[in-house]
VEXLUM-828977 format. One record per atom (N, C-alpha, C): x negated, y negated, z negated; atom name; residue in three letters. Coordinates in Angstrom, 2 decimals. Each point is the difference from the previous one (the first is absolute). Example, Ala and Ser with C-alpha at 12.3 -4.5 7.8 and 13.67 -1.06 7.14 Angstrom:
residues 2
u -13.19 | v 5.69 | w -7.80 | site N | code ala
u 0.89 | v -1.19 | w 0.00 | site CA | code ala
u -0.90 | v -1.20 | w 0.00 | site C | code ala
u 0.35 | v -1.05 | w 0.72 | site N | code ser
u -0.82 | v -1.19 | w -0.06 | site CA | code ser
u 0.77 | v -1.09 | w -0.73 | site C | code ser
end
This chain:
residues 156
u -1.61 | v 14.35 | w 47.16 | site N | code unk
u 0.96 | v -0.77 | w 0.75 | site CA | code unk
u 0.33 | v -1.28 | w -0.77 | site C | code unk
u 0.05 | v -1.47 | w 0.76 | site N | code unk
u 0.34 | v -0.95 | w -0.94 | site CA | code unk
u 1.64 | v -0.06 | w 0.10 | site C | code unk
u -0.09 | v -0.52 | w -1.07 | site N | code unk
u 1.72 | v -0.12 | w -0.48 | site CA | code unk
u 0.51 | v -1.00 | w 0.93 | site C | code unk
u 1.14 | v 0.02 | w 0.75 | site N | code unk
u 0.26 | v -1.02 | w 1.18 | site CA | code unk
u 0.65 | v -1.28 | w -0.38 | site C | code unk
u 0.08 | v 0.26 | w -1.86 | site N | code unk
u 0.00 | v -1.59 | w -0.49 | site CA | code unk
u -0.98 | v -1.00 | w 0.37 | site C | code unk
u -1.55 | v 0.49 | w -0.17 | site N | code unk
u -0.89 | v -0.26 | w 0.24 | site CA | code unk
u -0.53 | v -0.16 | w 1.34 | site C | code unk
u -0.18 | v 1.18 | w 1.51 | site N | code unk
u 0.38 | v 0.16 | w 1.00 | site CA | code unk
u 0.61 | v -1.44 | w 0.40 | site C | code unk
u 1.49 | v 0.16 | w 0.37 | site N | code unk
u 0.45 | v -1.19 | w 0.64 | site CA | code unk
u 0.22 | v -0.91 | w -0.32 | site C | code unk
u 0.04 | v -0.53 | w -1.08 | site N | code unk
u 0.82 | v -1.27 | w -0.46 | site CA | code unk
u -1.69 | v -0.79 | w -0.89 | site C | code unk
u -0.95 | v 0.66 | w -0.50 | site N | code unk
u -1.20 | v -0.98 | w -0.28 | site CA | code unk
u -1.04 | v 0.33 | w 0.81 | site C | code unk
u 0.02 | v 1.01 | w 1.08 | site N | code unk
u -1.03 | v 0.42 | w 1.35 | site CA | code unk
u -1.22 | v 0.67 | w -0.61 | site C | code unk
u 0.34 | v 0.65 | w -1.49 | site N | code unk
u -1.14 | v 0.56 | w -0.59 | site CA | code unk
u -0.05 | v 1.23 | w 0.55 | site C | code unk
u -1.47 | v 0.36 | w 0.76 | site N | code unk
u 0.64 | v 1.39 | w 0.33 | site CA | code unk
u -1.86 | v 0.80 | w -0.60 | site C | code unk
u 0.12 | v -0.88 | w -1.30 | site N | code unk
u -1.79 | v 0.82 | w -0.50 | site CA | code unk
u -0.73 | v -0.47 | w 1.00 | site C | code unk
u -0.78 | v 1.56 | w 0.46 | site N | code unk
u -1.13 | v -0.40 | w 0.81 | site CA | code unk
u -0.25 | v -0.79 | w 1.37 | site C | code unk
u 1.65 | v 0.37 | w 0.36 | site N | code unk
u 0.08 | v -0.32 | w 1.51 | site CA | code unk
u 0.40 | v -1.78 | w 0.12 | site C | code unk
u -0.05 | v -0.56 | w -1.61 | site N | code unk
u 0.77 | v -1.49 | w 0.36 | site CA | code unk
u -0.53 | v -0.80 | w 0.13 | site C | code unk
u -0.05 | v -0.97 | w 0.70 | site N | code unk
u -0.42 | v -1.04 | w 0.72 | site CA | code unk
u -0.97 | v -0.82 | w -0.54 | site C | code unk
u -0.85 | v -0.49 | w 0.25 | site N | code unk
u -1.09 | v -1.12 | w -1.02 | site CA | code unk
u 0.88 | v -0.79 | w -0.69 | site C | code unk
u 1.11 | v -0.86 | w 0.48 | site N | code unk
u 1.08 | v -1.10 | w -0.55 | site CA | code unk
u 0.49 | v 0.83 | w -1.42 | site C | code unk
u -0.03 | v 1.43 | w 0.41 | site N | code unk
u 1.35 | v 0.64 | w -0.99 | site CA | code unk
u -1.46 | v 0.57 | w -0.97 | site C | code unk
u -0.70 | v 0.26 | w 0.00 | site N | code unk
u -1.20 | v 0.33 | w -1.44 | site CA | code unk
u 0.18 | v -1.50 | w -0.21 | site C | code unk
u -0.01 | v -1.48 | w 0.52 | site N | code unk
u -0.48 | v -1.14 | w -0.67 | site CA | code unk
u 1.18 | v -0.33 | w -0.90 | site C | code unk
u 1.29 | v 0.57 | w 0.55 | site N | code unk
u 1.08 | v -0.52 | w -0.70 | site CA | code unk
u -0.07 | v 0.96 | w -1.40 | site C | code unk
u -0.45 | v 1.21 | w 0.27 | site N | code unk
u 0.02 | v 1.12 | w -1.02 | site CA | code unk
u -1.02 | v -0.69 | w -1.12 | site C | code unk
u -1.07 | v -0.03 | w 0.52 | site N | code unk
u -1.40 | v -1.14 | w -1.22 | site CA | code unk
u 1.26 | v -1.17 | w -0.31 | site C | code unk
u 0.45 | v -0.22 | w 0.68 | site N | code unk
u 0.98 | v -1.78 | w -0.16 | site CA | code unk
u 0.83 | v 0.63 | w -1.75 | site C | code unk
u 0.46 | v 0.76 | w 0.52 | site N | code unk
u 0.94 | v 0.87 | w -1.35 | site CA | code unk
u -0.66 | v 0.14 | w -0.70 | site C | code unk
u -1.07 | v 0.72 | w -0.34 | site N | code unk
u -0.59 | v 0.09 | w -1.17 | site CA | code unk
u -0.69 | v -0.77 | w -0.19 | site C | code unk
u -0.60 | v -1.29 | w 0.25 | site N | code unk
u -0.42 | v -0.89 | w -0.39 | site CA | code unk
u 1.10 | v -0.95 | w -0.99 | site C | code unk
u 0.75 | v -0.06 | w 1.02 | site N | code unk
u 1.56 | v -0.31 | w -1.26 | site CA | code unk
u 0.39 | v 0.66 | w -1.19 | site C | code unk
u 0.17 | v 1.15 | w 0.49 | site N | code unk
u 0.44 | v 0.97 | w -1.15 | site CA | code unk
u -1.46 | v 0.20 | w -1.20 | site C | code unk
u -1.10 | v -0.27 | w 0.21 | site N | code unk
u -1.18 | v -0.13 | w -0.63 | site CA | code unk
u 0.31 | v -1.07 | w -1.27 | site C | code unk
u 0.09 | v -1.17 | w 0.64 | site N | code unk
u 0.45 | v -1.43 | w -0.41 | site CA | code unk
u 0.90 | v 0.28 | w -0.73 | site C | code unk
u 0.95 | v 0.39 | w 0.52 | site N | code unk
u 1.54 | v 0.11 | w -1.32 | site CA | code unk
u -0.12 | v 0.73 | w -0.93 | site C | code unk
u -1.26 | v 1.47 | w 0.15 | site N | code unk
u -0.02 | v 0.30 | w -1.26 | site CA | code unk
u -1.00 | v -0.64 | w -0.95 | site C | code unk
u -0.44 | v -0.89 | w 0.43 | site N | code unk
u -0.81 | v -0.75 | w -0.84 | site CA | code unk
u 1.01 | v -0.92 | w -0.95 | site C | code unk
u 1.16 | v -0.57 | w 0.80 | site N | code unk
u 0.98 | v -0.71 | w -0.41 | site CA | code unk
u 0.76 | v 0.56 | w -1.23 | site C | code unk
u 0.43 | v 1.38 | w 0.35 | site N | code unk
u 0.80 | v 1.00 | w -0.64 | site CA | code unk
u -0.69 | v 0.33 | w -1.01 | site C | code unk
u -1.37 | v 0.64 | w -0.23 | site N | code unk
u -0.60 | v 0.40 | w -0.78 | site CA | code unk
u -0.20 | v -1.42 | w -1.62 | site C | code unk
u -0.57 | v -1.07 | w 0.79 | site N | code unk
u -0.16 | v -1.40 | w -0.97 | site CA | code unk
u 1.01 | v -0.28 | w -0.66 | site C | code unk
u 1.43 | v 0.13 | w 0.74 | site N | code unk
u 1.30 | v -0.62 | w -0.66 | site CA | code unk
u 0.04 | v 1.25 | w -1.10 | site C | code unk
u 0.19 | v 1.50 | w 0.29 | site N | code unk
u 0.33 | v 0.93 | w -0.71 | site CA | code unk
u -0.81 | v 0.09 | w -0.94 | site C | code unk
u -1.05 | v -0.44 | w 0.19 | site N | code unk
u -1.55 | v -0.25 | w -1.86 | site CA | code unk
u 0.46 | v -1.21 | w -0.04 | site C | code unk
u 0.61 | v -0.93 | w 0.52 | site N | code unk
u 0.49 | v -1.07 | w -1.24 | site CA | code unk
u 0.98 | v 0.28 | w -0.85 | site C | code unk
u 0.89 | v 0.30 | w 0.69 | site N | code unk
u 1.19 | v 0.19 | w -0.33 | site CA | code unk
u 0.04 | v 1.50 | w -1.35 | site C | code unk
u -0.82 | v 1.02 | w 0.50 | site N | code unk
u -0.22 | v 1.05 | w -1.53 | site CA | code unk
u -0.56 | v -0.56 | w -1.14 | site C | code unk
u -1.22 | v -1.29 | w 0.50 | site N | code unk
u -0.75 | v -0.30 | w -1.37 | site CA | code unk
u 0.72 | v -0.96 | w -0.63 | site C | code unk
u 0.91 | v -0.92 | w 0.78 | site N | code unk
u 1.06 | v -0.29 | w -1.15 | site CA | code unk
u 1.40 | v 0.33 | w -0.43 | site C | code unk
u -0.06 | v 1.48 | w -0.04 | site N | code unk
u 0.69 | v 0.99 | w -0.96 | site CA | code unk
u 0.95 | v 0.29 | w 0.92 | site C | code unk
u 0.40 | v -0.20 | w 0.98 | site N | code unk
u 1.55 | v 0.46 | w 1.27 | site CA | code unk
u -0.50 | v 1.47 | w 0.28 | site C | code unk
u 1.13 | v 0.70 | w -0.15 | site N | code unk
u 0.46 | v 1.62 | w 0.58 | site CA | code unk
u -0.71 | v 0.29 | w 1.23 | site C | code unk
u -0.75 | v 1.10 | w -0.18 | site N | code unk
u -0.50 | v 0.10 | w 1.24 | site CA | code unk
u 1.15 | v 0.12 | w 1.04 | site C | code unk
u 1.04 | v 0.09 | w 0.33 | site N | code unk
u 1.25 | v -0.07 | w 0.70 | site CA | code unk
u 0.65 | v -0.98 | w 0.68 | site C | code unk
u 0.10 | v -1.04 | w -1.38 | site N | code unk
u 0.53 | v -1.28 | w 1.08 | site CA | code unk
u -1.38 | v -0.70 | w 0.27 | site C | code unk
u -1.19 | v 0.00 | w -0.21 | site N | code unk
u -1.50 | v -0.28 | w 0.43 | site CA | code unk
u -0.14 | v 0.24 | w 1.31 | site C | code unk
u 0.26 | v 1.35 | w 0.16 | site N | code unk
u -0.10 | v 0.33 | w 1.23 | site CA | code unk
u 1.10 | v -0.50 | w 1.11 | site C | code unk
u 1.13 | v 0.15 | w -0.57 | site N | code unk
u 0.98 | v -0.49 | w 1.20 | site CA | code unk
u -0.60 | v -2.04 | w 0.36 | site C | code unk
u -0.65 | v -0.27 | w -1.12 | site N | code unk
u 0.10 | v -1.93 | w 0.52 | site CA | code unk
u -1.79 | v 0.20 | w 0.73 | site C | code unk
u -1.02 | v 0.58 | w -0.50 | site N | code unk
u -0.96 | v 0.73 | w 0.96 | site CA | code unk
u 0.27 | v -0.16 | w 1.28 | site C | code unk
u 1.05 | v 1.35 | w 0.41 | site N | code unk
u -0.03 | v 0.34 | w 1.14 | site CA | code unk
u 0.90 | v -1.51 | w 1.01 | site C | code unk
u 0.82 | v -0.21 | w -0.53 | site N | code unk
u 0.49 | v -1.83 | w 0.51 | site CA | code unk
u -0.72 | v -0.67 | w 0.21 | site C | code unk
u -1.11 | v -0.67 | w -0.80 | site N | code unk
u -1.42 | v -0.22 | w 0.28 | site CA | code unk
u -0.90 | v 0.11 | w 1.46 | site C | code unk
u -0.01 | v 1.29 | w -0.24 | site N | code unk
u -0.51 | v 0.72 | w 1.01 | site CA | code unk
u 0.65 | v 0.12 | w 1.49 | site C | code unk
u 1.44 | v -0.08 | w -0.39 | site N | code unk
u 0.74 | v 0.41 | w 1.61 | site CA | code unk
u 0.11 | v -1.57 | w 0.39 | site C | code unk
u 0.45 | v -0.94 | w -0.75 | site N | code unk
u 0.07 | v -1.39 | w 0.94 | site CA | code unk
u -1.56 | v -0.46 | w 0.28 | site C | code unk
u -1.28 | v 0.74 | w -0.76 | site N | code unk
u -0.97 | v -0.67 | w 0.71 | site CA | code unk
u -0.42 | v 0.65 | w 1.57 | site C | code unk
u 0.54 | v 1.40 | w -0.03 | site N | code unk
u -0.22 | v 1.01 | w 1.00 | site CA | code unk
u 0.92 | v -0.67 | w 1.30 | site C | code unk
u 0.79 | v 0.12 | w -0.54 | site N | code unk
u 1.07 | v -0.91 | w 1.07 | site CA | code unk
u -0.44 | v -1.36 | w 0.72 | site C | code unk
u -0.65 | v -1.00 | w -0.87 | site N | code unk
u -0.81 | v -0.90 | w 0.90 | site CA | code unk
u -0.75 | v 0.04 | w 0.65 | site C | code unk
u -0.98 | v 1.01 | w -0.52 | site N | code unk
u -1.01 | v 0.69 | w 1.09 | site CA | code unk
u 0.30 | v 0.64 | w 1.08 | site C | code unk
u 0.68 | v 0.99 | w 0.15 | site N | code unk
u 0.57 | v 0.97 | w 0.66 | site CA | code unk
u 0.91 | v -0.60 | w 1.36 | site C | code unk
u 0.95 | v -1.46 | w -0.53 | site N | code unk
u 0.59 | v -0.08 | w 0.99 | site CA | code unk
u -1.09 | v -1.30 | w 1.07 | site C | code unk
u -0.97 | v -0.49 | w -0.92 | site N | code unk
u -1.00 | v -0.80 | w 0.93 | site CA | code unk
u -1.24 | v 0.11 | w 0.75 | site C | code unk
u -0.50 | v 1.44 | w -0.18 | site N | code unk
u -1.35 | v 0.65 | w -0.04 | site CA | code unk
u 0.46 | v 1.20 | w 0.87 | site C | code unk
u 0.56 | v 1.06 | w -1.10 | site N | code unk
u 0.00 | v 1.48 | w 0.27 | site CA | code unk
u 0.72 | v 0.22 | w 1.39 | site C | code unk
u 1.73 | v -0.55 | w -0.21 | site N | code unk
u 1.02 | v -0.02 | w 0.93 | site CA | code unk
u -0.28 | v -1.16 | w 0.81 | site C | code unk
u -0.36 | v -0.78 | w -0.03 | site N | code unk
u -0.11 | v -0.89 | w 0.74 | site CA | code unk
u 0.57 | v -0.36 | w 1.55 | site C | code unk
u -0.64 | v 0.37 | w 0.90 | site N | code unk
u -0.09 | v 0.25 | w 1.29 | site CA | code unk
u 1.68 | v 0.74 | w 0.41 | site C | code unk
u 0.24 | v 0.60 | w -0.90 | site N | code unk
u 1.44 | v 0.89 | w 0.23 | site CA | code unk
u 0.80 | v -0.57 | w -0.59 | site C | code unk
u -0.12 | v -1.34 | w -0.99 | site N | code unk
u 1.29 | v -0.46 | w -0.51 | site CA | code unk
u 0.96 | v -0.91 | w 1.33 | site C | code unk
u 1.28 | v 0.93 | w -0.40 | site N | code unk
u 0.72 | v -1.48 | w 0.77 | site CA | code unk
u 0.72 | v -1.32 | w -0.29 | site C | code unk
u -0.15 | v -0.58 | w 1.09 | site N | code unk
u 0.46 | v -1.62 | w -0.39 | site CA | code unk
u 1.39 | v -0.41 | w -0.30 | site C | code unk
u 0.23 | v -0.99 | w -0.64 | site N | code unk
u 1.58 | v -0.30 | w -0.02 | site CA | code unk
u 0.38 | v 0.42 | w -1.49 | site C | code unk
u 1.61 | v 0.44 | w 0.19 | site N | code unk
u 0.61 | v 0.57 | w -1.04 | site CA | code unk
u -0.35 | v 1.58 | w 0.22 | site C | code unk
u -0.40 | v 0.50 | w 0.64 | site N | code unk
u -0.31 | v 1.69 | w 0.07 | site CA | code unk
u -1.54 | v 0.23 | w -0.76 | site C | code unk
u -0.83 | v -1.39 | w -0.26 | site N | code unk
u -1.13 | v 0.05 | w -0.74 | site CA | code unk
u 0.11 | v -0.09 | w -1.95 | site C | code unk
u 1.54 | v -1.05 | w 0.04 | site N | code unk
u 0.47 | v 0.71 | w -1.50 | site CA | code unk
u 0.53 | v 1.40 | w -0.15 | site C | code unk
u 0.71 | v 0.40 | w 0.59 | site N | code unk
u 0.29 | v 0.98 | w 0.00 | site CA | code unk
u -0.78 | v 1.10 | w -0.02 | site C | code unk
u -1.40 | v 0.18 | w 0.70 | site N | code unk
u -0.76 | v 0.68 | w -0.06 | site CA | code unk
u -1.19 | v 0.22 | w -1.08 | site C | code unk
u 0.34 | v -1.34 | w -0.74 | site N | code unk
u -1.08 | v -0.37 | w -1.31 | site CA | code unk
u 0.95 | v 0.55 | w -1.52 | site C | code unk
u 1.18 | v -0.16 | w 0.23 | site N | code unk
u 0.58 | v 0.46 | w -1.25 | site CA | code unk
u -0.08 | v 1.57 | w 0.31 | site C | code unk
u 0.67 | v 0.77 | w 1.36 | site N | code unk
u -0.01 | v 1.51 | w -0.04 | site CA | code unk
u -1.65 | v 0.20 | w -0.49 | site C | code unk
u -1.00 | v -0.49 | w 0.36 | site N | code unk
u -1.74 | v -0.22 | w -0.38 | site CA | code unk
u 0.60 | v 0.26 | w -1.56 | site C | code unk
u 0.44 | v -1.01 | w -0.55 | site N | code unk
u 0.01 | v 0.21 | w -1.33 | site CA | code unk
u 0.52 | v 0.91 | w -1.00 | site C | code unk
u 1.11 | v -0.33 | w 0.54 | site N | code unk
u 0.95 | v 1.45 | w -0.69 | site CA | code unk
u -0.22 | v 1.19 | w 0.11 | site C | code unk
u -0.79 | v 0.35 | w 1.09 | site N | code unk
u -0.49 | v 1.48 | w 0.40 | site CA | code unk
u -0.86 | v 0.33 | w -0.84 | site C | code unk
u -1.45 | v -0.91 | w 0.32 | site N | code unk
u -1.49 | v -0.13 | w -0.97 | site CA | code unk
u 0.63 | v 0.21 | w -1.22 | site C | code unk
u -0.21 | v -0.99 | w -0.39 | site N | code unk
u 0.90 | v -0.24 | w -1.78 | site CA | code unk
u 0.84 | v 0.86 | w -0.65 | site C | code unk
u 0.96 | v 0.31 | w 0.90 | site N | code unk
u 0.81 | v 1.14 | w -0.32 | site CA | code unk
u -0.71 | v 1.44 | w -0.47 | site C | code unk
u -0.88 | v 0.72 | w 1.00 | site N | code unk
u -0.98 | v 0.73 | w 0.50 | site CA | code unk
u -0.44 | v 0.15 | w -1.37 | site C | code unk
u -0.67 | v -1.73 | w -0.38 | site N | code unk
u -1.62 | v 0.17 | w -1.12 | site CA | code unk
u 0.91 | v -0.15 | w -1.18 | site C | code unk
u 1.28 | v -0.59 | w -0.09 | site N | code unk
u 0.48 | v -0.12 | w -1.57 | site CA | code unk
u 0.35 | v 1.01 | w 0.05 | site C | code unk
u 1.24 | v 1.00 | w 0.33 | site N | code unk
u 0.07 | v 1.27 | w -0.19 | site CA | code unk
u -0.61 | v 0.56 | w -0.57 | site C | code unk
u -1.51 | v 0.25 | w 1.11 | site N | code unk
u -1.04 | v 1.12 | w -0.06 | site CA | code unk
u -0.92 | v -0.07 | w -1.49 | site C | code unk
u 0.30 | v -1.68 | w -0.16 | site N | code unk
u -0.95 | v -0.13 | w -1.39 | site CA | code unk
u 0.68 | v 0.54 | w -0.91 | site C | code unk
u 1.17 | v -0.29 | w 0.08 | site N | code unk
u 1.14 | v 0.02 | w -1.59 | site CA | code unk
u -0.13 | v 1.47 | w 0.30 | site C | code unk
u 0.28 | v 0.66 | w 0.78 | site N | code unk
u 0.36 | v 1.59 | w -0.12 | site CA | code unk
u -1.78 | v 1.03 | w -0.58 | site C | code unk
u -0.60 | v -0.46 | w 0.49 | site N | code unk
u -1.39 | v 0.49 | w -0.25 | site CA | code unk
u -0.53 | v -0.38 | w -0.99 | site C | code unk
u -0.24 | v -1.46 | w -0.29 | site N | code unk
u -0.28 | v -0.17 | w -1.43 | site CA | code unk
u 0.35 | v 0.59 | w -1.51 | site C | code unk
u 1.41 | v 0.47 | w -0.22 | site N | code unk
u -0.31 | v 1.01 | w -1.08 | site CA | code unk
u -0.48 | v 1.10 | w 0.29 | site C | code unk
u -0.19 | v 0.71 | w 1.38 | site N | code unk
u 0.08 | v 1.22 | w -0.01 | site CA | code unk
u -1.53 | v 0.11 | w -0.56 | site C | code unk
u -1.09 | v -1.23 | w 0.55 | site N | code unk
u -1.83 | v 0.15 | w -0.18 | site CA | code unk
u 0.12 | v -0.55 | w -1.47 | site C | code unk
u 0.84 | v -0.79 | w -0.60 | site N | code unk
u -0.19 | v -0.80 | w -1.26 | site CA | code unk
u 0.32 | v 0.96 | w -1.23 | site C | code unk
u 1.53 | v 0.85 | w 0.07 | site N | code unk
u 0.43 | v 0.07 | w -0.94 | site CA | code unk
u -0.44 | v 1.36 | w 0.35 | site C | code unk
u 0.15 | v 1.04 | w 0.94 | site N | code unk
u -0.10 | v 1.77 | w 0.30 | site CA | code unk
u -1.63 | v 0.31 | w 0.25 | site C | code unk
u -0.66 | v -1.21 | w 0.21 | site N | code unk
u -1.40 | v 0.40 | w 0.24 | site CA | code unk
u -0.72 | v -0.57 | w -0.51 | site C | code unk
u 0.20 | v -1.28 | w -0.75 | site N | code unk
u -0.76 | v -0.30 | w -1.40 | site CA | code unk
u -1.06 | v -0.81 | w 0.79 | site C | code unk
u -0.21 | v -0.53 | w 1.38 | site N | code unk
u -0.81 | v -1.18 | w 0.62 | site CA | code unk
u 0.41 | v -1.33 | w -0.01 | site C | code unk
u -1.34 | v -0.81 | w -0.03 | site N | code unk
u 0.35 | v -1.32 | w -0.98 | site CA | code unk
u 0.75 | v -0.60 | w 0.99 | site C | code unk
u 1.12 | v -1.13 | w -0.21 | site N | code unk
u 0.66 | v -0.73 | w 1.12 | site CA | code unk
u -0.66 | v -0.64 | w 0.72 | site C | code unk
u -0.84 | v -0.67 | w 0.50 | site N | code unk
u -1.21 | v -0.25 | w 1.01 | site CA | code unk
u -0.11 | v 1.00 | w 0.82 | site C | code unk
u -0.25 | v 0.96 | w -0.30 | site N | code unk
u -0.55 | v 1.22 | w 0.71 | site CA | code unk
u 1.12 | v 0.91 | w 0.47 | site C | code unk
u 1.17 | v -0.34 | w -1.11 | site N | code unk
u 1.39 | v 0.89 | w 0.99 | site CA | code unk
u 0.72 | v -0.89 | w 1.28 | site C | code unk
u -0.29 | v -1.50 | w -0.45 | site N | code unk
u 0.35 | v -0.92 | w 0.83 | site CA | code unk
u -1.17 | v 0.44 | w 1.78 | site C | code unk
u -1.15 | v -0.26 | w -0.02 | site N | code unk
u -0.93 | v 0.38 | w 1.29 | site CA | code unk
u 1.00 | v 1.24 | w 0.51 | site C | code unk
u 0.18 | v 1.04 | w -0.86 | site N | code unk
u 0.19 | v 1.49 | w 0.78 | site CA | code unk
u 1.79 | v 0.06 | w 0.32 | site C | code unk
u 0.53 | v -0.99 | w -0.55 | site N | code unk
u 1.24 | v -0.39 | w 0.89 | site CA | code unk
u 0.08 | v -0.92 | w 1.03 | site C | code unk
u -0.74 | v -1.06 | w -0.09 | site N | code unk
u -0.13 | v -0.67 | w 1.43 | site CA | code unk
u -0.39 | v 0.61 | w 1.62 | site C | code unk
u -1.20 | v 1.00 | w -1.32 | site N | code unk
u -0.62 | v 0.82 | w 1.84 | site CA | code unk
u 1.41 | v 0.93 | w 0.30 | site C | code unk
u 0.28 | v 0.59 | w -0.66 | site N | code unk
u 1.70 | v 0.70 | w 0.44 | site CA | code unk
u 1.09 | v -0.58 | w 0.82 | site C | code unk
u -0.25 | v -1.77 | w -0.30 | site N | code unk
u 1.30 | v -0.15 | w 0.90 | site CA | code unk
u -0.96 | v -1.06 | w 1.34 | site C | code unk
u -0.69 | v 0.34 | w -0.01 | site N | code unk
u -1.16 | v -1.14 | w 1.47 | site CA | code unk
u 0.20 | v 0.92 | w 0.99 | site C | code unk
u -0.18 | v 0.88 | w 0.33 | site N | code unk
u 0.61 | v 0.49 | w 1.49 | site CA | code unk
u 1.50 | v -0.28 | w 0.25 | site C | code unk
u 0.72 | v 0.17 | w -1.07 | site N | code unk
u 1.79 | v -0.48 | w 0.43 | site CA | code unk
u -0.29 | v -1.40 | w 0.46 | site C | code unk
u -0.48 | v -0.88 | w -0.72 | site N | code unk
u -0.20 | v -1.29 | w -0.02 | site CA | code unk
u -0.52 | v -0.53 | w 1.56 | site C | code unk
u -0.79 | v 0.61 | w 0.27 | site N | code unk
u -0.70 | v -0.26 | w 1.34 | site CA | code unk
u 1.22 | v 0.76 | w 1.46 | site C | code unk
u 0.45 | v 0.78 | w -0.71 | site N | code unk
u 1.00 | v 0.34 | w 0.79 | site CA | code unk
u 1.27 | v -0.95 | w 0.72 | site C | code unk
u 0.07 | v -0.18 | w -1.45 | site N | code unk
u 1.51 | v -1.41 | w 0.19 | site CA | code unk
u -0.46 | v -1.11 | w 0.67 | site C | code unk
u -0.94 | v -0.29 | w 0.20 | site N | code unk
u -0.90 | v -1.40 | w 0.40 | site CA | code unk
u 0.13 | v 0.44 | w 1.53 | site C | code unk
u -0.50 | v 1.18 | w 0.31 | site N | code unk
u 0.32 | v 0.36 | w 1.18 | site CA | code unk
u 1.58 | v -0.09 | w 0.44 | site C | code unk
u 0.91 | v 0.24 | w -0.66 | site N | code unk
u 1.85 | v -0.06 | w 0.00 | site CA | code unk
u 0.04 | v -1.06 | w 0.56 | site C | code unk
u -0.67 | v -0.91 | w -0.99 | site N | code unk
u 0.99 | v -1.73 | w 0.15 | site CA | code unk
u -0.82 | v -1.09 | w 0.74 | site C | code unk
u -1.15 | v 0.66 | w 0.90 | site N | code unk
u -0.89 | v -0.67 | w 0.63 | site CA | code unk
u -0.44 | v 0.82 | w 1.20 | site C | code unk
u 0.91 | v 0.55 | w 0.53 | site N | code unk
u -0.32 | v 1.19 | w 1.14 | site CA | code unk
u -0.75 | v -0.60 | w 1.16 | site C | code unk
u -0.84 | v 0.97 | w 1.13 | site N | code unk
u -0.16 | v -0.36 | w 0.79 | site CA | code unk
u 0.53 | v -0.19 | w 0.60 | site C | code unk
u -0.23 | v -0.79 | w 0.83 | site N | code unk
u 0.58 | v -0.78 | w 1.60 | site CA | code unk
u 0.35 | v 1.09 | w 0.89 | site C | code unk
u 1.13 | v 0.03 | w 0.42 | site N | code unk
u 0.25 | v 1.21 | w 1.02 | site CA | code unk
u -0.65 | v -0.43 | w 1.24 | site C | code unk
u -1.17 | v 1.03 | w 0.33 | site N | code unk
u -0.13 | v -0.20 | w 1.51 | site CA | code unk
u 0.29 | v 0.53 | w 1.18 | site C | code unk
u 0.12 | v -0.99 | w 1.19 | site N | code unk
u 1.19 | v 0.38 | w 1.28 | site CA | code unk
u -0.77 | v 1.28 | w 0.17 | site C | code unk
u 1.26 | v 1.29 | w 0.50 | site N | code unk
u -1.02 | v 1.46 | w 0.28 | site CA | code unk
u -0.57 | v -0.68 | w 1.60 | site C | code unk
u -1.25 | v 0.84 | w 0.69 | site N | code unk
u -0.48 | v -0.24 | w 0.97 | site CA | code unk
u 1.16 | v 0.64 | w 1.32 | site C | code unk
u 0.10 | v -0.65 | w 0.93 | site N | code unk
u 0.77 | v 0.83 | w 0.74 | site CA | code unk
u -0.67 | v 0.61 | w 1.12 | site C | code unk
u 0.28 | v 1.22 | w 0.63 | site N | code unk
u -0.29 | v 0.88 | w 0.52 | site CA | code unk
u -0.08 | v -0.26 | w 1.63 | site C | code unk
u 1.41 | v -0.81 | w 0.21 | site N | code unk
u 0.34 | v -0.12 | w 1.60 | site CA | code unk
u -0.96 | v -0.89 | w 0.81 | site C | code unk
u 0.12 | v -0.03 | w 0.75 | site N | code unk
u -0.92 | v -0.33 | w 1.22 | site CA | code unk
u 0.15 | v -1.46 | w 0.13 | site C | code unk
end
C-alpha cells in the first residue's frame, strides 16, 4: 500500500503512476544525484582541511540543500509551482522541509555510522542521505501538490 503522503499530495502511486509522475520521480533523483555530488565534494574538502566531521557535514549538507532547491523548484516542481506570493511561500516550506529533513537526518546518523560503526565519513554521509530521500520527495509533494481536479458529475 503506498503511504497517502505519497498517494495524494505527489500522485506517486508506484506502479500505477502516471508517465508525468515516473518523469518527475527520474526529475528527483536526478537532483538528488547532483546534490550528492555537491554534498559529498564540500564534505572531502572540508575533512581534508582538518574540520570535524560534524560541522563538515552540517555546511555539506547547506551546500547541497540550496543547490537542490534551485533545481527542484525549476525542473522537478516545476509545472506545480505557484505564482505570486504563494510561490515564496511554497519555496521556503520546499526548503525548510528538505533541509530540515537532510540536516537532521545527517547530524543524527552521522555519528551513529562514524563513531558506533567505525565507517569512513564519505561513506556514512551516502548511507544517511539515502535515509532521508523518500521523506524528501515526500515534502516536495506537500509544498507543490497537485492541482485539484473538478470530480466528473454524474447528472444528466
Amino acid at each position: 500500500m503506498t503511504p497517502r503522503l505519497f498517494s495524494e499530495n505527489c500522485g506517486w502511486t508506484g506502479a500505477s503512476a502516471s508517465p508525468g509522475e515516473w518523469m518527475r520521480f527520474v526529475r528527483f533523483n536526478t537532483v538528488a544525484a547532483m546534490g550528492l555530488a555537491v554534498q559529498l565534494a564540500v564534505l572531502w574538502l572540508l575533512l581534508r582541511l582538518g574540520v570535524h566531521y560534524a560541522p563538515a557535514t552540517a555546511a555539506a549538507v547547506a551546500a547541497a540543500v540550496a543547490h537542490n532547491l534551485a533545481w527542484h523548484v525549476s525542473w522537478t516542481w516545476r509545472d506545480r509551482a505557484p505564482r505570486g506570493p504563494r510561490r515564496a511561500l511554497a519555496i521556503l516550506k520546499l526548503a525548510a522541509g528538505q533541509g530540515g529533513v537532510s540536516l537532521a537526518g545527517n547530524l543524527a546518523l552521522m555519528p551513529v555510522f562514524v563513531t558506533l560503526l567505525h565507517l569512513p565519513p564519505l561513506v556514512a554521509n551516502v548511507l544517511a542521505v539515502a535515509a532521508c530521500g523518500a521523506a524528501s520527495f515526500g515534502w516536495g509533494g506537500v509544498c507543490f501538490p497537485q492541482a485539484k481536479r473538478p470530480r466528473e458529475s454524474f447528472s444528466s
